[in-house]
LOMARBA-422260 format. One record per residue: residue number from 1; chain; x, y, z of N, C-alpha, C in turn. Coordinates in pm, whole numbers, plus 32768, in hexadecimal, padded with zeros to 4 digits. Each point is the difference from the previous one (the first is absolute). Layout:
REM LOMARBA-422260
[NUM "A" [X Y Z] [X Y Z] [X Y Z]]
...
This chain:
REM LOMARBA-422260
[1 "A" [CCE1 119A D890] [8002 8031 7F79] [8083 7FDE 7FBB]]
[2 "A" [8070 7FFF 8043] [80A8 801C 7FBE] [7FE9 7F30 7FE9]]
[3 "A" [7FCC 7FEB 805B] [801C 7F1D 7FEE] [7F95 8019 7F76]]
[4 "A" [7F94 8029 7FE2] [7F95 7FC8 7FA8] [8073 8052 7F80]]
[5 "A" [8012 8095 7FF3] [8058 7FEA 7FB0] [806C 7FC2 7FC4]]
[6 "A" [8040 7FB8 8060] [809A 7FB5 7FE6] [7FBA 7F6F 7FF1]]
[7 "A" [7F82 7FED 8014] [7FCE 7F4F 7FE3] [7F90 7FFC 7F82]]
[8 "A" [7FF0 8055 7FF7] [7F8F 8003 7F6F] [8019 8084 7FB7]]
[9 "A" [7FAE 7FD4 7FA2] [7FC6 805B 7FA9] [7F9D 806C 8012]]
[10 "A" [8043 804A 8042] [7F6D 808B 8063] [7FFC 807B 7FCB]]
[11 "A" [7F82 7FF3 7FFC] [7FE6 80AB 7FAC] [7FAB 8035 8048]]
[12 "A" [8016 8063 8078] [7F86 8054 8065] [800A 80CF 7FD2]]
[13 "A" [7F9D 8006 7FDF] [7FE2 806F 7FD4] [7FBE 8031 80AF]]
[14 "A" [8047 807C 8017] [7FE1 8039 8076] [7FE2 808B 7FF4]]
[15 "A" [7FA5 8048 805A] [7FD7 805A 7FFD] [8048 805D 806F]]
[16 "A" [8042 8064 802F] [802E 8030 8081] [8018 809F 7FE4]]
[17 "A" [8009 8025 8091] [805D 808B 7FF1] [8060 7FE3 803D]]
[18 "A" [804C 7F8E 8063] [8049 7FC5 804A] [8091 7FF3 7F8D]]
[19 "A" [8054 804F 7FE6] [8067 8007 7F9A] [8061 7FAC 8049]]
[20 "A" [802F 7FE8 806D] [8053 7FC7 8039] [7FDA 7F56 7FE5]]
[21 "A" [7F7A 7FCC 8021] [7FD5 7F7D 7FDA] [8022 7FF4 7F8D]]
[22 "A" [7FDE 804D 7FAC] [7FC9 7FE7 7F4D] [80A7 7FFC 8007]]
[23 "A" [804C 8022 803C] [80B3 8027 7FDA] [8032 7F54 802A]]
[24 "A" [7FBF 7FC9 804B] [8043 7F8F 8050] [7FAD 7F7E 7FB2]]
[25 "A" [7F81 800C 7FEA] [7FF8 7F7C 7F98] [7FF0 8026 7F7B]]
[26 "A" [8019 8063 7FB6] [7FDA 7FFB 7F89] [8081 801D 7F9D]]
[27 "A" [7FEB 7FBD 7FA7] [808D 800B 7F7A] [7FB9 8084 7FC0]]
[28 "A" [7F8C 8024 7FDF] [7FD4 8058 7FAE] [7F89 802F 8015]]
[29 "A" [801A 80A3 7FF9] [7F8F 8062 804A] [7FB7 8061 7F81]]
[30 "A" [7F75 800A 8019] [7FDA 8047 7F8C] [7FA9 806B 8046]]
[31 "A" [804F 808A 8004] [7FC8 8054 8060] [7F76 8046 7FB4]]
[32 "A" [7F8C 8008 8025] [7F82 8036 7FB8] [7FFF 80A6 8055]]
[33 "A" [7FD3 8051 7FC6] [7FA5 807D 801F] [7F87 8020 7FF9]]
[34 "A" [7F8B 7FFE 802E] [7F7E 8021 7FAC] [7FED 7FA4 7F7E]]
[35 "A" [8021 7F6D 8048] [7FD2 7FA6 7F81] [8072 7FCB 7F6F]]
[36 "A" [8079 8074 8008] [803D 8003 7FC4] [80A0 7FD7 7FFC]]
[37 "A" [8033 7F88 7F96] [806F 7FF8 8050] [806F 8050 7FD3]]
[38 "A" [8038 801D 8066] [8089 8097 801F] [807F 7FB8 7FDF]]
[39 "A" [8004 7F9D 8050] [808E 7F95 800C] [7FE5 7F67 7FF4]]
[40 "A" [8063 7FD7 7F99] [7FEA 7F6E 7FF4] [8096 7FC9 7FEB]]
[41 "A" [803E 7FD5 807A] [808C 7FE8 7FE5] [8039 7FA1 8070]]
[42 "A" [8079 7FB7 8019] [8021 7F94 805F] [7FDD 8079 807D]]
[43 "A" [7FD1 7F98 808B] [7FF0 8045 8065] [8046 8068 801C]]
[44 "A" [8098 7FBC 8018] [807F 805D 803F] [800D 807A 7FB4]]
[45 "A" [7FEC 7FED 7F7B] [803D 805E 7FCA] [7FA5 8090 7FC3]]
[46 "A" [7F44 7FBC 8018] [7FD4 8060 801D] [7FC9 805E 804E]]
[47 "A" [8061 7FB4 809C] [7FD9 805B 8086] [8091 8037 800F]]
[48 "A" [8092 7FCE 7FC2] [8059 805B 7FFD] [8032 8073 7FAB]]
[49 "A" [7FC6 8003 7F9D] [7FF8 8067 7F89] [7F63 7FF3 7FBD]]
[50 "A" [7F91 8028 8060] [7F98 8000 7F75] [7FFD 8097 7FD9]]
[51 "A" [7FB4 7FD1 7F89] [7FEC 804C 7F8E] [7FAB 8081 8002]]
[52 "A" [7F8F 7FC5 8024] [7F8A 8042 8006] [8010 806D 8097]]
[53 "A" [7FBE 8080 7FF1] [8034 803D 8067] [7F64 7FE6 806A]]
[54 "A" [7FC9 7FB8 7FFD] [7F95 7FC4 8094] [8054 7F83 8021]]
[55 "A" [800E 7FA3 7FA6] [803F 7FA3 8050] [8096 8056 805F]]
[56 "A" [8075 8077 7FCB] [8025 800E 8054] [7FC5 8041 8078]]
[57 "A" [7FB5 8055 8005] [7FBE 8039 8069] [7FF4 7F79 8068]]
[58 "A" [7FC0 7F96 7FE1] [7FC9 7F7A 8040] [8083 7FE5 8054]]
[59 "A" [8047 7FDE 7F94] [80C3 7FEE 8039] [8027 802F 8065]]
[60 "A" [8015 8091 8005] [8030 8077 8024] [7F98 8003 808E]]
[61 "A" [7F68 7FDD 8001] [7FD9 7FEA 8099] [8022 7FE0 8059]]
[62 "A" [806F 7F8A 7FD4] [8035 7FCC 8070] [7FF8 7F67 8009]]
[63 "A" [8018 7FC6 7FA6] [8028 7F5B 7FF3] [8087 7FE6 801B]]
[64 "A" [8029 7FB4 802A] [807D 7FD5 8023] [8024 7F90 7FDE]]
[65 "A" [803F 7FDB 7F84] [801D 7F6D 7FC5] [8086 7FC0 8025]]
């Protein structure tokens, strides 16, 4: 994933509960609830300060970035 990013032009829309993956290839995370999106902000910065209080709950489970 990190070579197809650094050699093209890649756009992969991913689905996960895996926060640690989504933390390691992705520039930008758009956290949904019930369909709805909660958080839409650069990865890092919305698993180190998010906003929305489910995405911290999600955080606060226990990801380790």
């Amino acid at each position: 994933m990190h070579t197809l990013k650094k050699n093209k032009d890649f756009t992969l829309i991913m689905v996960s509960h895996d926060l640690p993956v989504v933390a390691d290839i992705s520039e930008r995370i758009i956290m949904l609830d019930k369909g709805e999106i909660i958080e839409d902000a650069p990865t890092r910065e919305a698993l180190s300060s998010p906003k929305h209080p489910r995405t911290r709950e999600l955080v606060e489970a226990g990801i380790e970035l």
